[in-house]
C-alpha positions as CSV (number, residue, x, y, z in Angstrom):
1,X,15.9,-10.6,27.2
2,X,16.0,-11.9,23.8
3,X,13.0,-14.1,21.7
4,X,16.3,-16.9,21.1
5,X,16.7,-16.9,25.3
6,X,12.6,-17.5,26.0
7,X,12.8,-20.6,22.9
8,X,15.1,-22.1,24.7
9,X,13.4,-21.7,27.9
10,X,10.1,-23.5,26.4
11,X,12.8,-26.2,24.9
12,X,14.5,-27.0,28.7
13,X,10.4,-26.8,29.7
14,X,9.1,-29.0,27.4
15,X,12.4,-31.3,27.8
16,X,12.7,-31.2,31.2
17,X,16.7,-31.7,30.2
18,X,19.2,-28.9,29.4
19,X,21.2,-31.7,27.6
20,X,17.8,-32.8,25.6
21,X,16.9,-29.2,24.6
22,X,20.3,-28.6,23.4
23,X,20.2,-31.5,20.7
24,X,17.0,-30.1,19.4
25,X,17.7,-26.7,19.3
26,X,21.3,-27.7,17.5
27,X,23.1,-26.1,20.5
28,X,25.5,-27.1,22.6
29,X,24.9,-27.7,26.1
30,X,26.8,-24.8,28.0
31,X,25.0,-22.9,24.9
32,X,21.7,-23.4,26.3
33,X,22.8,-23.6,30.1
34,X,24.2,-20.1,29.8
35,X,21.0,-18.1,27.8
36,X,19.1,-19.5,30.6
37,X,21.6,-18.2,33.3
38,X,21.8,-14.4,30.9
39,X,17.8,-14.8,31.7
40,X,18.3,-15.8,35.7
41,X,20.8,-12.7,35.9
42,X,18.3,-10.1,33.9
43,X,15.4,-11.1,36.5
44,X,16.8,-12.0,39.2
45,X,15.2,-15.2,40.2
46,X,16.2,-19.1,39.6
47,X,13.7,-20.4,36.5
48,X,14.6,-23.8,37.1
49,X,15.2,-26.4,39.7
50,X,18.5,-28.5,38.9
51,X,18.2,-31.9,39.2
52,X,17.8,-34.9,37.5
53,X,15.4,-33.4,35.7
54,X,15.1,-29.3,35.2
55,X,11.6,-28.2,36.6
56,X,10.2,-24.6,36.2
57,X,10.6,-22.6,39.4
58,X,7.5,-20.1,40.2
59,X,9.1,-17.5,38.9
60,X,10.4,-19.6,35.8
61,X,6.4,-20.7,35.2
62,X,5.5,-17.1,34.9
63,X,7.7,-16.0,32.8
64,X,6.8,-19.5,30.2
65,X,3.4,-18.3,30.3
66,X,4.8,-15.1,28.6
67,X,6.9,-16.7,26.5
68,X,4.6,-18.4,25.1
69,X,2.2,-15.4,24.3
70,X,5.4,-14.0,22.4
71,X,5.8,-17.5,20.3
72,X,2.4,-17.1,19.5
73,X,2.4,-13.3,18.6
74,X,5.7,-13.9,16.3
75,X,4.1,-17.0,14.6
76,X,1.0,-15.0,13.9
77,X,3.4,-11.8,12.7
78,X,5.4,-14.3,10.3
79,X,1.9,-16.0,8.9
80,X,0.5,-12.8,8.2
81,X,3.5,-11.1,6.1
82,X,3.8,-14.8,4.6
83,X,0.5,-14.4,3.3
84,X,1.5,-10.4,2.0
85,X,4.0,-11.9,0.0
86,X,1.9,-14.4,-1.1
87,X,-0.7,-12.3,-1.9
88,X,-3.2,-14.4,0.5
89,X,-3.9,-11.3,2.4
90,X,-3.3,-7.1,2.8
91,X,-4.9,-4.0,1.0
92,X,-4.6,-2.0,-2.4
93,X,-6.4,1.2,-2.1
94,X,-6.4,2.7,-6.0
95,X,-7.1,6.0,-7.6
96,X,-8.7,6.1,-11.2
97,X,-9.7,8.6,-13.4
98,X,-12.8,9.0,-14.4
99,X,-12.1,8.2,-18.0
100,X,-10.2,5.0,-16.7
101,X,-12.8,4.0,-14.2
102,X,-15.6,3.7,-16.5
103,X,-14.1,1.6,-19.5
104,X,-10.8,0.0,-18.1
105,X,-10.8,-0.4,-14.2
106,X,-13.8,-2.8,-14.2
107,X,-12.1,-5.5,-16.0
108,X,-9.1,-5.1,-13.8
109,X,-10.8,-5.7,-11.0
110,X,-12.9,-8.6,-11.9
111,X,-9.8,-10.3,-12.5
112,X,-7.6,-9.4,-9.7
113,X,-10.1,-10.5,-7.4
114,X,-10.7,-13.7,-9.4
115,X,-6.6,-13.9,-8.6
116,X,-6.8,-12.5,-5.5
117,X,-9.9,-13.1,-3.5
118,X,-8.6,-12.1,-0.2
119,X,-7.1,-8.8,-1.0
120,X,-9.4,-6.1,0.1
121,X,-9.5,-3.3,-2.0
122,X,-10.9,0.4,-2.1
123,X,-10.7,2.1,-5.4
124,X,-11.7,6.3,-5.6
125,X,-12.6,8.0,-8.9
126,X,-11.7,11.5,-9.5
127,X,-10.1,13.9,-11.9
128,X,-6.3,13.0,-12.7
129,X,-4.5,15.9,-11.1
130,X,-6.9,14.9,-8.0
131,X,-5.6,11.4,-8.3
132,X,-1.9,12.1,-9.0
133,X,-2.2,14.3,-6.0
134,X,-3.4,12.0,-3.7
135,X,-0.9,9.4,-4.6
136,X,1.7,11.8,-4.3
137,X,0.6,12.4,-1.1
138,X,1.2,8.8,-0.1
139,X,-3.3,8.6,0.0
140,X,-3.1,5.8,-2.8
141,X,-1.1,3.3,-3.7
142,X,-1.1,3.6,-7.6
143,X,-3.3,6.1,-9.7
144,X,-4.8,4.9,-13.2
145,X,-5.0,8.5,-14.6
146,X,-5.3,9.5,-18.5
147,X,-2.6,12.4,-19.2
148,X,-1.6,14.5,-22.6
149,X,1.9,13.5,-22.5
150,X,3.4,10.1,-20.9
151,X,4.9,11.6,-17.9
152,X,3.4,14.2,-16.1
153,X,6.3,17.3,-16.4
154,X,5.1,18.6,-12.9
155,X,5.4,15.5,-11.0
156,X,9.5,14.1,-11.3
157,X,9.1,12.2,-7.8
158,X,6.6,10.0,-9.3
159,X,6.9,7.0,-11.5
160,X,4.7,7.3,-14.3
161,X,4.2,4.6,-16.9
162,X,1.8,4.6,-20.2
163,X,-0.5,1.3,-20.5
164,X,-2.5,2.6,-23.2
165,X,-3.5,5.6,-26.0
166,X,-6.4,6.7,-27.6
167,X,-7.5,9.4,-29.8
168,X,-10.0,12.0,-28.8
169,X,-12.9,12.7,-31.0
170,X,-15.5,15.6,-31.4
171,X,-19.3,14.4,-31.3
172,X,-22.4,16.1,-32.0
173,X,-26.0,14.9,-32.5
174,X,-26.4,13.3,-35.8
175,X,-29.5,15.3,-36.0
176,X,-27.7,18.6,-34.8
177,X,-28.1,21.2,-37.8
178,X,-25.1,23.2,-37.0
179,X,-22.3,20.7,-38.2
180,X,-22.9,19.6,-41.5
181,X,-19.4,19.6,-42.2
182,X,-17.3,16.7,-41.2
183,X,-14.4,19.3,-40.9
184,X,-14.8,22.0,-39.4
185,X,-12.3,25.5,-39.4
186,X,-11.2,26.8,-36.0
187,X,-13.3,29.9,-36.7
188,X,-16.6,27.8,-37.2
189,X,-15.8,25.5,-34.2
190,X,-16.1,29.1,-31.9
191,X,-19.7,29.5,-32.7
192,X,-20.6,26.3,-31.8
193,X,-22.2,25.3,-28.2
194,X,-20.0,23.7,-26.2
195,X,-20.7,20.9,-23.6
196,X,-17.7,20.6,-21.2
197,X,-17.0,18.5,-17.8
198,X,-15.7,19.7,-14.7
199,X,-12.3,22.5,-14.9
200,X,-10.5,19.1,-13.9
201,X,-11.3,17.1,-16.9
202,X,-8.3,16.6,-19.3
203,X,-10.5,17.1,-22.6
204,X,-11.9,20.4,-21.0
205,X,-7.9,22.0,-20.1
206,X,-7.2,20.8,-23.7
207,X,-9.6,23.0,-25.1
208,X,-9.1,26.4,-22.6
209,X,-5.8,26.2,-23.5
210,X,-6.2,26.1,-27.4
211,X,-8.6,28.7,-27.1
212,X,-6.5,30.9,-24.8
213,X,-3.7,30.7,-27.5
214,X,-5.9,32.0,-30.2
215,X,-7.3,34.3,-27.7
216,X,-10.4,33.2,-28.7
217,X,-13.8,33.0,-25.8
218,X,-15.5,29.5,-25.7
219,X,-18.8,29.1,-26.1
220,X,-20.2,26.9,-23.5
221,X,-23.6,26.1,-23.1
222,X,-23.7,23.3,-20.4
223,X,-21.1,22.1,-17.5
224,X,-21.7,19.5,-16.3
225,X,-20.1,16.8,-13.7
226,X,-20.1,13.4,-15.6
227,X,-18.9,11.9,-18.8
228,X,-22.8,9.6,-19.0
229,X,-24.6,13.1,-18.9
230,X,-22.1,14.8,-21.3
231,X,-23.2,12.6,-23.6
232,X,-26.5,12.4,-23.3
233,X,-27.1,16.5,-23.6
234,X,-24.6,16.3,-26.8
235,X,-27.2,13.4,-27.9
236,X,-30.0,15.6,-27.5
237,X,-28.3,18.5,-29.9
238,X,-27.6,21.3,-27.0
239,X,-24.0,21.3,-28.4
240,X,-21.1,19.2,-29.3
241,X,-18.6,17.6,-26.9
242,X,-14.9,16.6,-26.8
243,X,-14.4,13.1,-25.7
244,X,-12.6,10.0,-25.8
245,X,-13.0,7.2,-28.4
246,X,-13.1,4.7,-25.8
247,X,-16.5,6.5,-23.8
248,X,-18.7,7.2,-27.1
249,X,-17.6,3.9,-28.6
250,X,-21.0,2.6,-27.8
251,X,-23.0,5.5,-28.9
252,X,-20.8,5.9,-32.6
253,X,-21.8,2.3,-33.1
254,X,-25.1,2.6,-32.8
255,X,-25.0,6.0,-34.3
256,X,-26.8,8.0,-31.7
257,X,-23.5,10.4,-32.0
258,X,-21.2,11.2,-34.9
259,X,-17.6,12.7,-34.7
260,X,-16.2,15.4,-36.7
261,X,-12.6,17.1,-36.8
262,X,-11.5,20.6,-36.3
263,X,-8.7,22.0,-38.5
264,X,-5.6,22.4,-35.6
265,X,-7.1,20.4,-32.7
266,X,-5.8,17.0,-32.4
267,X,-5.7,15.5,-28.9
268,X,-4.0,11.9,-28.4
269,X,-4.3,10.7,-24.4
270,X,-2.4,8.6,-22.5
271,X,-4.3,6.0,-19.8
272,X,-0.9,5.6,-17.2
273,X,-0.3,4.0,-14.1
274,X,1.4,6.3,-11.2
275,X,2.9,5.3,-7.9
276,X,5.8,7.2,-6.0
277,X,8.9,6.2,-7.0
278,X,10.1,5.8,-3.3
279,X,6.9,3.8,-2.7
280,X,7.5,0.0,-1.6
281,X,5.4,-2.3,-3.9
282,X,4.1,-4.8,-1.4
283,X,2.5,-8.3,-2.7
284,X,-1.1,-6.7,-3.3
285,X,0.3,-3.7,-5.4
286,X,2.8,-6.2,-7.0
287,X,0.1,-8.5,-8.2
288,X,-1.8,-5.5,-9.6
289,X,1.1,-4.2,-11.3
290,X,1.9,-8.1,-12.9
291,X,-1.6,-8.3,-14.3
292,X,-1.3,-5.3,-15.7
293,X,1.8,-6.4,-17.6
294,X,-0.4,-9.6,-18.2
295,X,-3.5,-7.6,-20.1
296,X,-1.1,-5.1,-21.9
297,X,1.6,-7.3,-22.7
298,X,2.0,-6.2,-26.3
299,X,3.2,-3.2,-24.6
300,X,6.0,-4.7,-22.9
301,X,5.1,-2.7,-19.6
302,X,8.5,-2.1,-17.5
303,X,7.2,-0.9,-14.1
304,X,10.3,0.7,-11.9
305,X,11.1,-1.3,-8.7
306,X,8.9,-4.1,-9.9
């Protein structure tokens, strides 16, 4: 039983004429006569009375009622991944970094879903290994993580692709008596307190492993789980703090932080979009991916299997 043998049983139906539902099906008439005989053999029952005109037997009346429900279902099925490609409808779950959720994720979405109203989306924040983890894991769709390098060197299944860079920056309290200097040595940045996010955080791994080369011990004062309290114990002077431009831009403007450099440490991050590279970019993911291209376009952004 095929869905092309119960069509042209609701054609001879509607009809009433095998010769009539062969015209507007664009079939011949022994076309249609023998898909409804491959049906009559399959069931074993006559679905229609021959005669002058072709009525439904019982059994042929049952089995319309069916195919009817299977019309219906297919039109629905073809609708619904009409509107997935026409971005209409469907889902984009996204992970984001912590960095990347706070300055460059709200934007995004303000305008996708200006674009996109009837996408749903569900977005989780986390630490970028946590993030690139879960979309390698097939969790996410795409991850918006911030990375050292442009491509993650443990990760080759995954498609990785830089939308933006920033410099880091060291920021104390302007008030804080302990830098005076606006460069510091190496050897004067170990004495200093040290305020440092979660063992996930990029800026924090950065530092341990600087340290570790030099076999020097950090001096950490706070930990803490948040970039907005970070900043505010570095504001009140109980130590300095390692951050990106983009989350003390606010505070170096209105000058309730300053920066200051340490001879050797230099740390230049990378905000990039991740997805598996076997991962089939449906319409939502698609239209995320072109706006994307749309906000960065000065940097060309070629995203694989786009």
């Amino acid at each position: 039983m095929t869905l092309d043998q119960l069509v042209t049983l609701q054609m001879v139906s509607s009809a009433k004429s095998f010769r009539r539902a062969a015209e507007q099906l664009h079939l011949t008439q022994p076309a249609v006569s023998k898909q409804i005989r491959a049906l009559e053999l399959e069931l074993g029952e006559r679905l229609f009375e021959r005669g002058r005109t072709a009525r439904l037997t019982t059994a042929g009346t049952t089995l319309l009622k069916h195919a009817e429900h299977l019309s219906k279902i297919v039109r629905i099925a073809r609708d619904e991944i009409a509107d997935l490609r026409e971005l209409r409808s469907g889902h984009l779950s996204i992970g984001a970094s912590h960095t990347v959720a706070t300055h460059l994720l709200p934007d995004l979405i303000e305008t996708y879903r200006l674009e996109y109203p009837q996408v749903a989306l569900s977005v989780e924040t986390g630490w970028s290994p946590e993030i690139i983890s879960r979309v390698a894991a097939h969790d996410l769709d795409l991850g918006l993580v911030v990375l050292v390098a442009p491509k993650p060197d443990d990760a080759p299944h995954l498609a990785c692709t830089p939308v933006d860079s920033t410099d880091t920056v060291f920021v104390a309290s302007p008030k804080d008596p302990l830098v005076k200097k606006r460069q510091l040595t190496f050897e004067e940045f170990t004495k200093l307190p040290l305020i440092l996010n979660h063992e996930g955080c990029l800026y924090r791994r950065y530092l341990e492993s600087r340290f570790a080369e030099r076999g020097a011990a950090m001096n950490i004062a706070v930990e803490v789980l948040g970039f907005e309290l970070e900043k505010k114990l570095t504001q009140l002077g109980l130590g300095v703090s390692l951050l990106s431009r983009l989350l003390v831009a606010k505070e170096l403007r209105e000058k309730s932080l300053k920066t200051f450099t340490v001879k050797g440490l230099h740390l230049r991050s990378y905000s990039c979009v991740v997805y598996r590279h076997d991962k089939y970019i449906h319409g939502a993911m698609r239209g995320f991916l072109k706006l994307l291209q749309e906000v960065f376009r000065k940097a060309k952004l070629a995203f694989p299997g786009l």
